[in-house]
C-alpha positions in Angstrom: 152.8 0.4 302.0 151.1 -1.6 298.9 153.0 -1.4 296.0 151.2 0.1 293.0 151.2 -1.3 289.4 149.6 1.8 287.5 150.5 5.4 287.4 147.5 6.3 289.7 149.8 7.3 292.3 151.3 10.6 290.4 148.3 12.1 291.4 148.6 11.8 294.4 152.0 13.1 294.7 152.8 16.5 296.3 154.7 17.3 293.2 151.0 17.9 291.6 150.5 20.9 292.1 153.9 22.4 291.6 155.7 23.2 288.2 157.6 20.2 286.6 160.1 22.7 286.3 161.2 22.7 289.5 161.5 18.3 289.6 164.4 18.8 286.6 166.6 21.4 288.3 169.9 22.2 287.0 171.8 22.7 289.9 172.2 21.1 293.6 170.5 23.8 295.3 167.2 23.2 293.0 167.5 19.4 293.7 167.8 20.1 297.5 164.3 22.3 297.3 162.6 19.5 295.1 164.1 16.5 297.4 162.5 18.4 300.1 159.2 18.8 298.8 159.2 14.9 298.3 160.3 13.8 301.6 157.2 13.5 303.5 155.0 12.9 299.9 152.8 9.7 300.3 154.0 8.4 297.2 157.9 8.8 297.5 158.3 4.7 297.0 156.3 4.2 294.2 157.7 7.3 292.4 161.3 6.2 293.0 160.4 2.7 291.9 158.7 3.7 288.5 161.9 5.9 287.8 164.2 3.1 288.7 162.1 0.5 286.6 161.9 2.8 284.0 165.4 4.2 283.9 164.3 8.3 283.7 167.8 9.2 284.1 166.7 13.3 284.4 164.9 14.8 287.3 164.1 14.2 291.0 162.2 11.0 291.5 160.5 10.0 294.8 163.2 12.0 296.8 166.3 11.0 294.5 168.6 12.8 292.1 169.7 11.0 289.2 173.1 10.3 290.9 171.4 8.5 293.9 169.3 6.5 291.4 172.6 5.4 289.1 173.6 3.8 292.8 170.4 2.0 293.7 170.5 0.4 290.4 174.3 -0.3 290.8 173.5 -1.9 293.9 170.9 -3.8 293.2 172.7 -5.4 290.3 175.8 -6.3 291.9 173.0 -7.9 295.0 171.8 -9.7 292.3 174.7 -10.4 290.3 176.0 -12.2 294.1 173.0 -13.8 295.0 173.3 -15.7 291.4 177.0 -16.8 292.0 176.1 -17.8 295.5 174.1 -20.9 294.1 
């Protein structure tokens, strides 16, 4: 998959055509029905990218909850953070 530099993906997004309401649930069970909508969306990596990059810390982004995102970050600093003291 190419990776994409602009926001032209969001339109592309299966979440387009439903109500933003339902990507900013307030409980698990409305983060289970969004996370499901995004799993087979064409656009599910650049979505969770932009979120990550941009730090939205509310809302279901390319198939993650704001918990799952906190980790990726996590985990990508502390890769980093070992690959540095590894030199």
């Amino acid at each position: 998959m190419r990776h994409e530099t602009d926001e032209n993906w969001m339109a592309r997004g299966r979440c387009n055509d439903q109500p933003p309401s339902l990507f900013f649930p307030s409980d698990g069970v409305g983060v289970e029905i969004a996370k499901r909508i995004c799993a087979e969306c064409p656009v599910k990596e650049p979505c969770r990218e932009y979120a990550l990059a941009n730090r939205i810390d509310h809302g279901v982004w390319g198939g993650t909850s704001e918990r799952e995102r906190r980790r990726i970050l996590r985990s990508r600093r502390l890769a980093a953070e070992a690959a540095t003291s590894a030199r």
